[in-house]
C-alpha positions in Angstrom: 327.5 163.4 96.5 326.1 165.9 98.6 327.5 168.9 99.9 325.5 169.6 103.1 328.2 172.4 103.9 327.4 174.2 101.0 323.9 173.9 100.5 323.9 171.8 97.7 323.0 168.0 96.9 323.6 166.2 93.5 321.7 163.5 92.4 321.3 161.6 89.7 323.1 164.9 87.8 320.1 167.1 89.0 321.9 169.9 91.7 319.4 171.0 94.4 320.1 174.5 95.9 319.6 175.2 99.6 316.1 176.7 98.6 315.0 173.4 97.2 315.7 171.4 100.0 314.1 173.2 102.0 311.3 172.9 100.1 311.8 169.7 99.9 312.0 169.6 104.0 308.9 171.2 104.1 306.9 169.1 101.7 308.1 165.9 103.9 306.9 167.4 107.1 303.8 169.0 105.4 303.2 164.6 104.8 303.9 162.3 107.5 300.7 160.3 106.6 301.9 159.2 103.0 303.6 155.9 101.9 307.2 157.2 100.9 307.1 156.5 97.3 303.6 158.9 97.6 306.0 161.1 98.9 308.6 160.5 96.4 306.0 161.9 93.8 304.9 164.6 95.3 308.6 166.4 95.4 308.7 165.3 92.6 305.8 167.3 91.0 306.7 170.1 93.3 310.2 170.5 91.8 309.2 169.5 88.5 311.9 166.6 88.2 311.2 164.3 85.3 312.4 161.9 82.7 312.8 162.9 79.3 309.2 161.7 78.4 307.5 163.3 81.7 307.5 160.4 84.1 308.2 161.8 87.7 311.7 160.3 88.9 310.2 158.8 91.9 313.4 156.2 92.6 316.0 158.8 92.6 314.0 161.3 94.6 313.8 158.3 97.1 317.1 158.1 97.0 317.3 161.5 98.1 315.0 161.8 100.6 317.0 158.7 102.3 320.3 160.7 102.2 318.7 163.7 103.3 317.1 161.4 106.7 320.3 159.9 107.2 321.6 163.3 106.8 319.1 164.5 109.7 317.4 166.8 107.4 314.3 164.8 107.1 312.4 162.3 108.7 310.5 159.9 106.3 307.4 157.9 107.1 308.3 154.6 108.9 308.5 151.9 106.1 305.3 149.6 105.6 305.6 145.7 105.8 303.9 144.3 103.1 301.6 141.8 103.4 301.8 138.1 102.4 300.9 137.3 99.2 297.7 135.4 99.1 296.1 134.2 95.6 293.0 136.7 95.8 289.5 134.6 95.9 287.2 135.2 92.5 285.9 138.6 92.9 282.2 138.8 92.1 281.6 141.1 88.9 281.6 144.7 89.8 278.5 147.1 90.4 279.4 150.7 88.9 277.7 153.2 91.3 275.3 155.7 89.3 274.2 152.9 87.4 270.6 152.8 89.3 267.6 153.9 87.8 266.7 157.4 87.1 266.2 159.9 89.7 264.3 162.9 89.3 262.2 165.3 91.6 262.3 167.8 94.5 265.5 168.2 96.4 263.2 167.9 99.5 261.8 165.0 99.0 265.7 163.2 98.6 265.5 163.4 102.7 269.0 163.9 104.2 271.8 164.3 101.7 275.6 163.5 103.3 279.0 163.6 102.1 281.0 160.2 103.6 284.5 160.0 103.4 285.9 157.2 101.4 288.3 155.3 103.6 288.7 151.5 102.5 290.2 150.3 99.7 286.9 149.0 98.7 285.4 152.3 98.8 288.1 153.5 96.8 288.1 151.1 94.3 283.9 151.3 94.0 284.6 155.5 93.6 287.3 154.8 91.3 284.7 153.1 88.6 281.9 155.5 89.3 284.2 158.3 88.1 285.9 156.5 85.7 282.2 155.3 84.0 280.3 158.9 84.6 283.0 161.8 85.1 284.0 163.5 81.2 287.5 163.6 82.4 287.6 160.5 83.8 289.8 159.1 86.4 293.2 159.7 86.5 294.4 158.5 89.9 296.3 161.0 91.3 299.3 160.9 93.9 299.9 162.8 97.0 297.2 163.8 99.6 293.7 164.1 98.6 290.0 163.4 99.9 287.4 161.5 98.3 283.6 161.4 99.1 280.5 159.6 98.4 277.3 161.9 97.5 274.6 159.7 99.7 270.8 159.8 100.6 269.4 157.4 102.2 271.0 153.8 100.6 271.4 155.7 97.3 274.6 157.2 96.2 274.4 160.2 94.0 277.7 161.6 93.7 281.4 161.6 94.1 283.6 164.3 95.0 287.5 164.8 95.2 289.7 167.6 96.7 293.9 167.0 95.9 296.6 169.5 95.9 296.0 172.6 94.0 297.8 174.0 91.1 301.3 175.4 91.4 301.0 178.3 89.8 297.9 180.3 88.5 298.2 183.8 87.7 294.7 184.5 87.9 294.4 183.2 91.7 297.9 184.3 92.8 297.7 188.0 91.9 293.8 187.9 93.4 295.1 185.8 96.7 298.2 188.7 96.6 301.3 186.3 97.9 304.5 185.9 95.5 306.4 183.0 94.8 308.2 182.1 98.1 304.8 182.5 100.2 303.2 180.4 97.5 305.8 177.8 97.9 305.3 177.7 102.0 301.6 178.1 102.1 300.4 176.6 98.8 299.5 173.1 100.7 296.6 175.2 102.2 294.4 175.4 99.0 293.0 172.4 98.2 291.6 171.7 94.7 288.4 170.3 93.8 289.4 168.3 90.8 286.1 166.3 90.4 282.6 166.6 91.4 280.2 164.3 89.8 276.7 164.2 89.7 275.4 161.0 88.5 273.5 162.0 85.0 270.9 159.8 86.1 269.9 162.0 88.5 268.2 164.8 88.2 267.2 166.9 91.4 267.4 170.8 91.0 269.8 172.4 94.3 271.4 169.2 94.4 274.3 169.9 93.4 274.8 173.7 95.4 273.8 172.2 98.9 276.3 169.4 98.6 278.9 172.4 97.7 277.8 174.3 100.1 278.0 170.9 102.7 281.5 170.4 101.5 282.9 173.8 102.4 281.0 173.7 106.0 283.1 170.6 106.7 285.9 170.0 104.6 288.6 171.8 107.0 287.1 169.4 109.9 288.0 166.2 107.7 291.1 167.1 106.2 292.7 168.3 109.3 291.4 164.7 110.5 292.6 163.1 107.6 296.2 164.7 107.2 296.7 166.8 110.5 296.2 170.4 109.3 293.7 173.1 108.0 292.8 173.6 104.5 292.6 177.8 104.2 290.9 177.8 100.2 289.3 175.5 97.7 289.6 176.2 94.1 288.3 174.6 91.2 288.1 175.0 87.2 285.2 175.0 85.3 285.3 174.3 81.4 283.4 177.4 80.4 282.4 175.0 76.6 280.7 172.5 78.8 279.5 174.6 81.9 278.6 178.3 83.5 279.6 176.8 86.9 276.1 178.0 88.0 275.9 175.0 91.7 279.1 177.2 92.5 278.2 180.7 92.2 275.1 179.8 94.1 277.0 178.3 97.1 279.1 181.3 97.0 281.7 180.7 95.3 284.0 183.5 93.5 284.8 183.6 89.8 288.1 185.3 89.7 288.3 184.8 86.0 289.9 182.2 83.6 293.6 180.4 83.2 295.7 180.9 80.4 295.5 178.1 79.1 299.4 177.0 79.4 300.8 174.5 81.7 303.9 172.9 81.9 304.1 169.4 81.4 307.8 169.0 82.2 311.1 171.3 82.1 310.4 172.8 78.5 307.7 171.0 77.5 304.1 172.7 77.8 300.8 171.9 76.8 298.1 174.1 75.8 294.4 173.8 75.8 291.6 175.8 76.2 290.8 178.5 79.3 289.1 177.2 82.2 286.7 179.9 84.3 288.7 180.0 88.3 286.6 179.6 91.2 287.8 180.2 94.6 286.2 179.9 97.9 287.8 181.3 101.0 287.5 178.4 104.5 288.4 180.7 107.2 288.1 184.9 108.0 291.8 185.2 108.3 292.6 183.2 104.7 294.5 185.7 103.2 296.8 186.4 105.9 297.8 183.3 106.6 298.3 182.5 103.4 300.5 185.5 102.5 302.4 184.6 106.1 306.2 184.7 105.3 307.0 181.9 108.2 304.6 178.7 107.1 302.7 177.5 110.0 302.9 174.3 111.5 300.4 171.6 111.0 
């Protein structure tokens, strides 16, 4: 059991210090939008609790988090009914997006070009396929908060585009931003990652793929604020330097800061290792760095 006197809780044989539920305190009220078992997930990757084989141990964190609400320490997102079950009518074979015919010419003569937010679940599903059919890495899904858009002109869709929590440590970005590791922990919600950005390979417009970029960074602090009630300070993003040179994001100003190591940890003891990545960064507000290096996080 817990020991709120002392600082510590126990459970399921992990021992959290005073430190980690804080952070744990902070994460919560950082994400009052999320589903709890969202939430679940996300202290979980936070505090890097896992199973044996790597799976996040979403159950037992829940069980925390509800002994830290009846506790007082938290409040959790009010629990969602579900819905009745209803046999689901024969869904009508699926379109993948980028599937079109080719599309090649000026940027100019595309006529507007528009980021929109995916909101419904059909949305999500029909960006799910497009990245899953067209994106190298894929689509993994993902957990926690995070924005998807559609890349649209007109009543074509070019694109899709994805900003999600950033990484947790990078030493690359961390010595460049300047905070250490208790600032990182309180502010680190702040820098958003841009995990995917797709442009359809069937089309081919020179500039695209800058201006949308460019478009993103103009408005992205506007949407996420609307979308999870406070403001994004940095994007980052990796760039496979075998595949690309990350040219659309050096000319919409982005900042190479240089490469990762290569390393990441997969679990407690368990790390992976692949190949660098080049680190791009690009700074949302005049007064990033401050904030970020702030000692007492802001509020949402």
């Amino acid at each position: 059991m817990g020991d709120a006197e002392q600082g510590v809780w126990v459970q399921s044989g992990r021992a959290f210090s005073a430190g980690e539920i804080a952070q744990i305190r902070a994460t919560v009220a950082w994400l009052p939008k999320l589903p709890r078992t969202e939430v679940a997930a996300t202290v979980c990757e936070h505090l890097c609790w896992h199973t044996a084989t790597g799976t996040p141990k979403v159950h037992a964190c829940g069980q925390l988090l509800a002994r830290l609400e009846t506790a007082g320490l938290v409040q959790l997102p009010a629990l969602r009914a579900s819905p009745p079950r209803r046999r689901p009518p024969p869904a009508p074979p699926a379109t993948v997006a980028g599937s079109e015919a080719p599309l090649s010419g000026s940027f100019s003569a595309l006529g507007p070009v528009q980021l929109e937010v995916v909101h419904t679940p059909a949305q999500v599903a029909q960006w799910k396929r497009a990245v899953a059919c067209h994106h190298p890495l894929g689509e993994r899904g993902g957990f926690g908060y995070r924005l998807r858009y559609f890349i649209v002109a007109g009543e074509r869709t070019l694109g899709c585009v994805m900003l999600a929590g950033a990484a947790r440590a990078l030493a690359v970005r961390d010595a460049w931003i300047g905070w250490d590791a208790s600032r990182r922990s309180a502010n680190l919600m702040r820098v958003l990652n841009n995990n995917r950005f797709l442009i359809f390979p069937q089309v081919q417009v020179p500039h695209l793929a800058s201006h949308v970029l460019g478009q993103l960074a103009r408005r992205v602090a506007a949407d996420w604020r609307a979308h999870w009630g406070f403001t994004p300070l940095l994007l980052e993003t990796f760039v496979d330097p075998q595949r690309y040179r990350g040219t659309c994001y050096r000319a919409a100003g982005w900042q190479v800061l240089g490469q990762s190591s290569g390393r990441g940890l997969a679990r407690p003891g368990k790390t992976y290792q692949s190949h660098p990545r080049l680190v791009l960064v690009k700074p949302l507000q005049a007064d990033w760095r401050e904030r970020l290096c702030n000692a007492t996080p802001e509020q949402p």
